[in-house]
LUMDO-257228 format. One record per residue: residue in three letters; x, y, z of N, C-alpha, C in turn. Coordinates in steps of 0.05 Angstrom, whole numbers, plus 5000, padded with zeros to 4 digits. Layout:
<atoms>
ALAXYZXYZXYZ/...
</atoms>
This chain:
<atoms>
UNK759360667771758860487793761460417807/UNK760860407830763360367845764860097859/UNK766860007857767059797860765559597870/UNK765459637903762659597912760159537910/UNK759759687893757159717881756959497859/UNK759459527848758859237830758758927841/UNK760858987857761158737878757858677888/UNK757058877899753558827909752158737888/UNK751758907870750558737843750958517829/UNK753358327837753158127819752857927840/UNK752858037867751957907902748257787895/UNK747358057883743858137888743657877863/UNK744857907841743357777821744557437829/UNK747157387842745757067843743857037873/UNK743257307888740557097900738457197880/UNK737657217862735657237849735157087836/UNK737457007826737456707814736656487833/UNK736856457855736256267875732656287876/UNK732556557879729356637892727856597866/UNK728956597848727056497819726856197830/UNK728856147825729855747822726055817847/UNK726755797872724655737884722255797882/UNK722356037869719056137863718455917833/UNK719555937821718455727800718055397805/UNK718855277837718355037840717855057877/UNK716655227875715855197914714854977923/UNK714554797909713754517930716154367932/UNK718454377916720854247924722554507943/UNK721554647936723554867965722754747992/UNK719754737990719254638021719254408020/UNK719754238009720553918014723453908021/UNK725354128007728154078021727754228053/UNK727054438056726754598081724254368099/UNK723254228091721354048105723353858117/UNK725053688105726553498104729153578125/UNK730353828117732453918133732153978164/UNK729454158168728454158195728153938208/UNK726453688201726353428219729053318221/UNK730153228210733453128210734853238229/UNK734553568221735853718251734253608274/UNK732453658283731453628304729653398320/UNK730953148301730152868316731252848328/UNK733652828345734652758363732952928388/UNK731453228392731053408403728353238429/UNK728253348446725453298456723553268450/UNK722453428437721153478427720353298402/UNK723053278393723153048362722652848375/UNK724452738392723752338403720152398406/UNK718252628422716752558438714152578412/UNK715252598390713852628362714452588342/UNK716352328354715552218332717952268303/UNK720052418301721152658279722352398258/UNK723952258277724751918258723751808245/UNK720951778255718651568231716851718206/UNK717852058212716252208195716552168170/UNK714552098148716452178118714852288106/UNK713152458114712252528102710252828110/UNK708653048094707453218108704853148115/UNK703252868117700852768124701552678149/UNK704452518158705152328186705452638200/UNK706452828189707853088212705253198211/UNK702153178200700453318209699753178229/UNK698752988230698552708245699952718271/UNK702752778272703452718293704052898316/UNK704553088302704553488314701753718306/UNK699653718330698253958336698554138326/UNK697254368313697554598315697954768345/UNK698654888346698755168377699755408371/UNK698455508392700755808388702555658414/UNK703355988429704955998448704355938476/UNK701555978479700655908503699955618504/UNK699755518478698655248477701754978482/UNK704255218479706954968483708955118502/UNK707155238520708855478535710255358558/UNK709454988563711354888579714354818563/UNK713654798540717654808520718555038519/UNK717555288509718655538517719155558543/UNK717955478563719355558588720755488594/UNK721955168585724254988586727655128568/UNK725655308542728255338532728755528545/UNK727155788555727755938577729555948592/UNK729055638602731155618628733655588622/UNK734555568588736455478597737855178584/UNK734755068584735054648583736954708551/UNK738154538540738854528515737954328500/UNK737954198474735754088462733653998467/UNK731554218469728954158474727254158449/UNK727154378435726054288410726854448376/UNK730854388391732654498369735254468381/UNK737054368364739254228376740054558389/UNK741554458409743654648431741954878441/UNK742855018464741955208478741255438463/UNK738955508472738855828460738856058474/UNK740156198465741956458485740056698476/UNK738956748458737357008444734156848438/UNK732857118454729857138454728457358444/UNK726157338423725657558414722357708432/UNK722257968433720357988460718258078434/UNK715757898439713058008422711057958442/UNK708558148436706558108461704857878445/UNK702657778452700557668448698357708459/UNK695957548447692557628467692657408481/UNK693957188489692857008497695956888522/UNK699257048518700056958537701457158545/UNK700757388535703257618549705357638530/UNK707557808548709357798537710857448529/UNK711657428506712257148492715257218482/UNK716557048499720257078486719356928470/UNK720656898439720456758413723256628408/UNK724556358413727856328407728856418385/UNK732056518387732356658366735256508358/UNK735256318344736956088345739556248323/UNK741556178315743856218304742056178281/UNK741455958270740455898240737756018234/UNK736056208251735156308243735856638247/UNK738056708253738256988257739756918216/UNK740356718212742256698187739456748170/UNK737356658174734956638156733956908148/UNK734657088177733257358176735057528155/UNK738057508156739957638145739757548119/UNK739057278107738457248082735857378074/UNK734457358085731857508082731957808067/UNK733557948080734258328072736658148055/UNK737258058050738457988014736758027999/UNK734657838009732057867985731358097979/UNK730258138002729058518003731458587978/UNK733158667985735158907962735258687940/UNK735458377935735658337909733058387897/UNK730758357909728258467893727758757888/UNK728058897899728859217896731659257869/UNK733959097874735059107846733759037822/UNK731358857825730258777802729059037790/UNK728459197797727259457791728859657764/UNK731459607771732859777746736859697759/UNK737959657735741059607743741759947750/UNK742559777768745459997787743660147814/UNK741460097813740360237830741060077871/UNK740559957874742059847898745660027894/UNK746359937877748760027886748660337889/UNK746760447878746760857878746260827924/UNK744260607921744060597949746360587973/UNK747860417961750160387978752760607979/UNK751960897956752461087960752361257983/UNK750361207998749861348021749061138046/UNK746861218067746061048087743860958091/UNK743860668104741360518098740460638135/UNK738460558136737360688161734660468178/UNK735160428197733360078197732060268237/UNK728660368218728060508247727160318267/UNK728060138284726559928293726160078325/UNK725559898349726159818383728459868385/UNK727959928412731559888419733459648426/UNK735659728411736759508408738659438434/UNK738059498459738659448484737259138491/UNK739458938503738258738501738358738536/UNK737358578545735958508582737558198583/UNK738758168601739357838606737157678625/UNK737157518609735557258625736157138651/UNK735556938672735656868689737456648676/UNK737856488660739956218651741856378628/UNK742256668638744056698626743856788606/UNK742656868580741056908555740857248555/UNK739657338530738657618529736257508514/UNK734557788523732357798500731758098501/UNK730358198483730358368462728958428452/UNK728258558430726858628403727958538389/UNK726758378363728758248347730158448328/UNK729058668323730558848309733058878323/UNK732758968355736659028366738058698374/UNK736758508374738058288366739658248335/UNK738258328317740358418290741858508289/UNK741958788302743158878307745958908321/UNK746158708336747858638344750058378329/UNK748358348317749758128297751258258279/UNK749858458275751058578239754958588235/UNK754758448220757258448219758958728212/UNK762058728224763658958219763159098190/UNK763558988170763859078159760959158147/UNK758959208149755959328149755359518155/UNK757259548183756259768207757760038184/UNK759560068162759660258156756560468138/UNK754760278136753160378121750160458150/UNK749460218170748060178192747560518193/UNK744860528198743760748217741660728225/UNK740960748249742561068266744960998285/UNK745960808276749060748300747960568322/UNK749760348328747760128352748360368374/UNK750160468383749760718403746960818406/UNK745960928385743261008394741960878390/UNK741060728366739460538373739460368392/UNK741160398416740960198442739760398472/UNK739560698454738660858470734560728489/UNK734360748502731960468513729260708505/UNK728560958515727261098516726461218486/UNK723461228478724661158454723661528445/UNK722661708457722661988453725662028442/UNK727061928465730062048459732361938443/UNK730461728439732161578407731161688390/UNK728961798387728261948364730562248361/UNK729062378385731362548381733862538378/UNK735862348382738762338373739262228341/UNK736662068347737261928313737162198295/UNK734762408303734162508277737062778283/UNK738262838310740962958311742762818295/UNK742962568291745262478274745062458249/UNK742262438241741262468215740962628190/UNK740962838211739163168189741563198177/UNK743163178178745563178149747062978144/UNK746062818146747362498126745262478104/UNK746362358095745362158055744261938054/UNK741661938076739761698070738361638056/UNK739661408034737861318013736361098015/UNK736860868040734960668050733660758077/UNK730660718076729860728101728160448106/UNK727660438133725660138133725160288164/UNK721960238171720860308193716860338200/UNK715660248220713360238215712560588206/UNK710160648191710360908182709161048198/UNK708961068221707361248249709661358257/UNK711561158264714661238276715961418256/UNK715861238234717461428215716761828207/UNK713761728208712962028210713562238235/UNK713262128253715262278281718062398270/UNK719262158261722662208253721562438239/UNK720362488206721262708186718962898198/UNK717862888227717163138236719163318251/UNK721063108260723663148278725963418252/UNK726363178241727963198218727763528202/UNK725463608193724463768190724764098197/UNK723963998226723964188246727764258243/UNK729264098256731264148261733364288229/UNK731564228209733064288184731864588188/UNK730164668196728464968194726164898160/UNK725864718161724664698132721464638128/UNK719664718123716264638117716864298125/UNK714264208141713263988134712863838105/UNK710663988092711464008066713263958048/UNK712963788038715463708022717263708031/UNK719463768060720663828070722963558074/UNK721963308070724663098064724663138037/UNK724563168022726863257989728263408001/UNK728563668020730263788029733063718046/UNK731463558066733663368086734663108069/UNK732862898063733962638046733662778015/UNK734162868001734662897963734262567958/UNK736562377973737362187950735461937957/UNK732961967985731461727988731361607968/UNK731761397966731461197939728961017947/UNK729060867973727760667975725360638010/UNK724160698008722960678033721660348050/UNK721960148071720959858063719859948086/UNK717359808081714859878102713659508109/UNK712559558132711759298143710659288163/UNK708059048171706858958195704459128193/UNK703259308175701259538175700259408148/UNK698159578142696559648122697859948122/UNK698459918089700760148073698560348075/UNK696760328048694860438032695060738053/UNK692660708079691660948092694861118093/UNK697461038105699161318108700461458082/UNK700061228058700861338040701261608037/UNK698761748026698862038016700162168046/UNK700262108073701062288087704062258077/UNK705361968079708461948075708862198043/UNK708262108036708162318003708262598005/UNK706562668021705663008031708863028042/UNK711562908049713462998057714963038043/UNK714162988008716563007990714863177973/UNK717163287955715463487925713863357903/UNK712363367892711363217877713263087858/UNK713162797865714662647844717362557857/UNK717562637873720462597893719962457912/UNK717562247922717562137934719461877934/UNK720061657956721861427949719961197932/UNK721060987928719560737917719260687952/UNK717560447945716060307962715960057958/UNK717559937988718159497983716659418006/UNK713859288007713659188022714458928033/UNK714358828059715858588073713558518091/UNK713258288096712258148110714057988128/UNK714458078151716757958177715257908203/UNK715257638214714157668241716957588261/UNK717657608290718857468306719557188302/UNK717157028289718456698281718856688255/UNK719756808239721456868212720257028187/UNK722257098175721257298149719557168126/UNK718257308120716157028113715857098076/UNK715257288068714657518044715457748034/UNK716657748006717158068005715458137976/UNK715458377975714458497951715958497925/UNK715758247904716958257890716758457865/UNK713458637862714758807839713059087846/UNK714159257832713159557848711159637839/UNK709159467816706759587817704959477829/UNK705259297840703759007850704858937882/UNK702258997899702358977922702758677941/UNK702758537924703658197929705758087932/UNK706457997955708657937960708857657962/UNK712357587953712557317940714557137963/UNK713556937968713356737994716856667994/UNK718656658016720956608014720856298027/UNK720456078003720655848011723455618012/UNK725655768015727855568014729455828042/UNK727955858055729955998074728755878096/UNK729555668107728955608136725655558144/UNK723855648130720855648148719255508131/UNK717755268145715855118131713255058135/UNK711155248114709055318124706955198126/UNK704555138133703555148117700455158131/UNK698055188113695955428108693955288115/UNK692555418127688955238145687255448136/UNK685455358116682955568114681755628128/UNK681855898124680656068159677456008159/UNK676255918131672955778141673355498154/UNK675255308157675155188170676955098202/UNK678055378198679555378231678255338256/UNK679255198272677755068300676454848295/UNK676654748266674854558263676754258264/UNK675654008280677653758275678453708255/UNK676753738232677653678206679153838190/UNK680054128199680154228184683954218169/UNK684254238136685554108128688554388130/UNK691054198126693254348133694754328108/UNK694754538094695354538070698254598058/UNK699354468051701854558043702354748008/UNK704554938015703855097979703855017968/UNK703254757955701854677935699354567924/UNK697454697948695954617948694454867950/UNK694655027954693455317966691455397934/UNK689555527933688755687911688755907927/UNK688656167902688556417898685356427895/UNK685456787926683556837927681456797949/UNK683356457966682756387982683456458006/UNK682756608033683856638056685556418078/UNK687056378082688856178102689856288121/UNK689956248139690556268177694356108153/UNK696356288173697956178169699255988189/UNK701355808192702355608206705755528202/UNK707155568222710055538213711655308233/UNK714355218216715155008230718655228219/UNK720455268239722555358234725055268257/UNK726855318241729655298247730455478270/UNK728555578282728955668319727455398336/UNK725755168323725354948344721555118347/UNK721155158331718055258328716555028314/UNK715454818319713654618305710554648301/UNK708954698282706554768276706155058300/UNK706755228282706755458311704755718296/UNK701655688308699955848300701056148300/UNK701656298273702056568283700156708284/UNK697756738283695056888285694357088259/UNK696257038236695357078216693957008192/UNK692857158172691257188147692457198138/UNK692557058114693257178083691557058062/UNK692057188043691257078017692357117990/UNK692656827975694556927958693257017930/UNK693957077915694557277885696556987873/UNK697756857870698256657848699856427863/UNK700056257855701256027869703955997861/UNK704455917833706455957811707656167801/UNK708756397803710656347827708956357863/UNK708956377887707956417901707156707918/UNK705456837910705257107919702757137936/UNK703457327953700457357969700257607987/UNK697857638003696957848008696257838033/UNK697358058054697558018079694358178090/UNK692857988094690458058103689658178127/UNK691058048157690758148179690557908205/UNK690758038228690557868251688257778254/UNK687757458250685057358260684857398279/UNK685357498305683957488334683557778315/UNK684557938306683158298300680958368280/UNK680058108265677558068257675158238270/UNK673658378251671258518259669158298257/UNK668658118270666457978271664957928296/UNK663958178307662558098334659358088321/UNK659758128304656758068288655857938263/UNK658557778260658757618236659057698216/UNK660357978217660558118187663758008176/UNK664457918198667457748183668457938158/UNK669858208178670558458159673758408167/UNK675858428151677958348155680058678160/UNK681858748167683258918171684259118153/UNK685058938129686058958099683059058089/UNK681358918098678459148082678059388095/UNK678259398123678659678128679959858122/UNK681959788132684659948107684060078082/UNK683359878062682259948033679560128042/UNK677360178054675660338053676360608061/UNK678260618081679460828095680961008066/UNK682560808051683960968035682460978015/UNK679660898006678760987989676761337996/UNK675761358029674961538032676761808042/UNK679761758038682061918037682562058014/UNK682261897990682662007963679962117967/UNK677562037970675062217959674362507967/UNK675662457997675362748014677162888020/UNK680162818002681662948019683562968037/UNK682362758054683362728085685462608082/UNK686662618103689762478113689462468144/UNK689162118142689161988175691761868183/UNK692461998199695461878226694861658240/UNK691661668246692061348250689661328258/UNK688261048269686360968270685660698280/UNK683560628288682660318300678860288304/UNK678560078298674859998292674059868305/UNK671959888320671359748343668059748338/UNK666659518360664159428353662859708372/UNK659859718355658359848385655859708380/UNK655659548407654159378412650459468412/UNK649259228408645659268410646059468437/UNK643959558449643059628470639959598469/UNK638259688491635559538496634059788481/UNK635759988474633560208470634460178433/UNK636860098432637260108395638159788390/UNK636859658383638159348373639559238356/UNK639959528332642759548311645959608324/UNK646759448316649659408320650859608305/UNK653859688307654859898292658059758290/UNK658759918278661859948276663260308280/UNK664760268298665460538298668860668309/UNK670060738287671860868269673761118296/UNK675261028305676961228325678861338303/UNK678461658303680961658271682161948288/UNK684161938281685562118296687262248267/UNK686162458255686362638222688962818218/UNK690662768208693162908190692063188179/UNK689563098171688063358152685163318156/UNK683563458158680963338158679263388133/UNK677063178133676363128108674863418093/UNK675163408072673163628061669963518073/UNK668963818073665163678074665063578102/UNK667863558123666963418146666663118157/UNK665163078171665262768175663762618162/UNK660362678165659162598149659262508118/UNK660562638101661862468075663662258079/UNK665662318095667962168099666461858109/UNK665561918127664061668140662461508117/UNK660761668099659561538080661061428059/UNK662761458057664461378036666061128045/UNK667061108071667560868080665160598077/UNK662660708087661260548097660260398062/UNK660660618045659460498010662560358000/UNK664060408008666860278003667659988010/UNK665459938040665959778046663459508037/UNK661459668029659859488025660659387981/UNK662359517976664059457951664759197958/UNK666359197977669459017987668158787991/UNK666358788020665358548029662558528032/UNK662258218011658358288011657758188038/UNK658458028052658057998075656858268097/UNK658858428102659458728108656558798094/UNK655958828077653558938056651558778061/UNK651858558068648158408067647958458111/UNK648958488114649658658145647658828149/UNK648459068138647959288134645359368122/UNK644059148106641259178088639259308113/UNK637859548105635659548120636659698157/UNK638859698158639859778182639459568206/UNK638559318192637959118219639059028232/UNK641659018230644458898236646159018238/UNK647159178225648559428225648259608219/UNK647259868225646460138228648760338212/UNK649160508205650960668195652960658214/UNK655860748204657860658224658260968232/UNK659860898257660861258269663561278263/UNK664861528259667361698265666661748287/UNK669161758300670361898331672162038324/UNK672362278316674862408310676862478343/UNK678262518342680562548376683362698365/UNK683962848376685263058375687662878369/UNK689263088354691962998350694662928375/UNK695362628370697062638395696062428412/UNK692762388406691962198421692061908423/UNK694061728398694261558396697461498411/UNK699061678404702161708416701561728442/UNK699861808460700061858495698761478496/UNK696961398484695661248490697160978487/UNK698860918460700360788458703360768483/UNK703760978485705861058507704860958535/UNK702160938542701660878566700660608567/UNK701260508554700960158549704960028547/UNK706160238549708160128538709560008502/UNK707560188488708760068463709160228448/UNK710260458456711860678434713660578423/UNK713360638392716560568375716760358368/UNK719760348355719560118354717759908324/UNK717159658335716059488316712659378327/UNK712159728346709459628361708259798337/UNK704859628344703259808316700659818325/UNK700260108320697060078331695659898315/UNK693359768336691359508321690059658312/UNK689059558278687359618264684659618266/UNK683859388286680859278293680759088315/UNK679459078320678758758338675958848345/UNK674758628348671758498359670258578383/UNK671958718396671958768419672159198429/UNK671859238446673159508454674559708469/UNK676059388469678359518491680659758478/UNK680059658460682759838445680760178443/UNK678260168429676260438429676960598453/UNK675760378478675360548502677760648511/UNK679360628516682160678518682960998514/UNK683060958483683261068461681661408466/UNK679461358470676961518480677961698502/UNK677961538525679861588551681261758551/UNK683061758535684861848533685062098507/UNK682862058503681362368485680562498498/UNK678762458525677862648534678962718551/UNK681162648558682862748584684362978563/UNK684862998547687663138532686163458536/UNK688463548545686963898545687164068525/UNK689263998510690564168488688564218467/UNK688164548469685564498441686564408417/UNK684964378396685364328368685164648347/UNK686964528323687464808312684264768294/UNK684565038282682264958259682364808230/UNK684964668234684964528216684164198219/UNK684864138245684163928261681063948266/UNK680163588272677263568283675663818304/UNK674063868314673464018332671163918349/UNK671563668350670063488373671663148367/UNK670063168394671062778399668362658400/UNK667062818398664462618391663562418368/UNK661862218375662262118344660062298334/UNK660162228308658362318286657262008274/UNK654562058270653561808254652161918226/UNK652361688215651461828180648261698179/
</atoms>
């Protein structure tokens, strides 16, 4: 082990000691992170106009601060926008992080000094929980290069002066000197804006370096080791053991893992694939990481800046409905999450699910976007169940899907069963065709959710669901013509609606390029 390397290791194990200390008492983590946030930010606008002085407690701060998202406090963001300085966090904020929304557009998110510190402690965690895995292994990592595939990290200046960004090249810019010797793909390219051609330079500077960390959504990433590949002259096929040997660690995020799995795998030799850390990170702070590698649950980072806390998604929209702090949460139970942080974010709806797997320590399970809920017919089918049916009719048939999205198909006057139906755009296509594949989802899913299943009884409600198979390529033009190639954009899993289908469709049938015979050989759906 190399000096370094020891230095890192005895770095990893006292935050681990910290991240125990708080996982074994998470209601005093967020009573100090509860306590520290108001203190900061009574003096703020925001604080005098609510009250932050008389608070003592988490019953007066439900009491006295709303829930919202962004559109609901978009006259204070527009203030910090401009420019104003303590509005609802002491001093000006110079960095904005760019995320879209359904309900206000593009949404700058502030990206305050004390929370870019939150984010940077955050990937402590990440690698101290990944050290937990076996000694010396982080440091074998710091043998070679970590590799962080994000947006470009080209930042835009504001009208009061400010940048905003992607919060990934906002990190990026932070990273201190002495980091940048390990950093890849270089802020040079990663500031490259176009993101075809950041692919291509990244994977030019790549194909012979020693990347043993990677982190990136896995659509993008699969572009890179198709890049990668190519340029090595080497099979798809197992073909990163060839280019990366020493991948150690792969950190994936913001998706449902399960479905790309076996494709990410199909790139290495059997058994040479990397480990796998998942993270849970939004624009208003890092929220979860995967504390152990056989167990998909990730454990709540409650002494870093963000103070949450959880509204049962059966009682959301409702006056009453109660705002739970982690200690109060049970396992098993679904919660809309809710955050108060050290960027001047107070009760700030992020439009997520979760549910946790144990309280003590605090672990949980990233379910999906409530506005992306499949419930235009009350089957209240969640994202994370799709996912799981998808990957259970991947192992049965075969198949390997690049990607995909579920959309309603509505009564009509001549059929009065509702459907659900499946845009999958196939890596491999399934043995047996569609018809199994489809059936296998549709019995997978009525496993998961009896809801989904008492739906379905009889075909009265929901009819067998469809595949749309669509040629390969069709999600990359379609994504691209929305503007959200790359990057930390992700195709939506579902929503209620079919804007995302029709689109999608659109842009299937325009594509001229035939399909091989290993690919679909229609865009039609199929029904089972």
């Amino acid at each position: 082990m190399t000096v370094i390397g020891r230095i890192a290791e005895a770095y990893l194990a006292a935050v681990n000691r910290r991240l125990r200390r708080a996982a074994g008492d998470p209601a005093a983590a967020q009573r100090r992170v509860f306590e520290r946030l108001l203190g900061r930010a009574a003096g703020t606008w925001f604080g005098r106009k609510h009250g932050f002085a008389s608070i003592r407690d988490h019953a007066d701060f439900a009491r006295a601060v709303p829930i919202a998202d962004y559109a609901g406090r978009k006259d204070m963001f527009d203030r910090i926008l401009a420019g104003e300085p303590d509005v609802s966090w002491p001093g000006r904020v110079r960095y904005f992080a760019d995320t879209s929304g359904t309900t206000a557009g593009i949404k700058g998110i502030p990206v305050t000094e004390e929370i870019r510190r939150s984010h940077a402690r955050a990937v402590h965690a990440m690698f101290a929980y990944y050290a937990r895995r076996g000694r010396g292994l982080f440091s074998r990592v710091l043998e070679g290069k970590l590799l962080f595939l994000g947006a470009s990290a080209s930042l835009e200046p504001t009208a009061a002066g400010g940048f905003h960004g992607d919060l990934s090249g906002i990190r990026m810019h932070s990273l201190p000197w002495w980091a940048r010797r390990w950093y890849e793909p270089g802020l040079t390219v990663a500031m490259i804006p176009e993101w075809h051609d950041r692919i291509e330079a990244a994977a030019a500077r790549l194909v012979h370096r020693d990347v043993r960390f990677l982190a990136g959504i896995p659509s993008w990433v699969m572009l890179l080791f198709d890049r990668l590949c190519a340029l090595r002259g080497v099979p798809v096929e197992g073909g990163m053991s060839e280019v990366w040997p020493n991948l150690q660690v792969y950190m994936h995020g913001g998706v449902h893992f399960e479905p790309y799995r076996p494709i990410l795998e199909g790139y290495f030799r059997p058994g040479r694939h990397p480990d796998y850390l998942g993270t849970y990170t939004a624009s208003e702070g890092s929220i979860a990481v995967q504390a152990e590698a056989d167990a998909p649950a990730m454990e709540v980072l409650t002494d870093n800046g963000l103070f949450y806390e959880w509204v049962p998604c059966e009682e959301w929209g409702s006056p009453a409905a109660r705002r739970l702090t982690i200690d109060q949460v049970e396992p098993g139970v679904e919660y809309s999450v809710v955050v108060s942080n050290n960027a001047g974010l107070w009760a700030h709806d992020l439009d997520d699910v979760v549910r946790f797997t144990s309280v003590v320590p605090p672990r949980l399970l990233f379910v999906g976007r409530r506005s992306a809920y499949l419930n235009a017919f009350a089957e209240h089918t969640g994202g994370h169940e799709v996912s799981a049916a998808l990957a259970v009719a991947c192992r049965a048939t075969g198949a390997r899907v690049a990607e995909f999205t579920v959309a309603p198909v509505f009564p009509t006057v001549e059929r009065h069963a509702a459907a659900h139906q499946y845009v999958v755009e196939f890596e491999r296509e399934p043995a047996g065709g569609i018809e199994p594949f489809a059936a296998c989802i549709d019995e997978a899913l009525r496993q998961i959710n009896s809801t989904y299943c008492l739906k379905r009884r009889d075909d009265k409600v929901l009819r067998h669901l469809l595949v749309s198979p669509v040629p390969r390529g069709t999600f990359h033009v379609w994504m691209e013509a929305r503007g959200k190639l790359g990057g930390q954009n992700k195709v939506p899993v579902s929503a209620s609606d079919r804007r995302y289908a029709e689109g999608l469709l659109k842009v299937a049938a325009e594509k001229r390029q035939p399909l091989s015979p290993q690919r679909p050989q229609s865009t039609q759906s199929k029904e089972i």
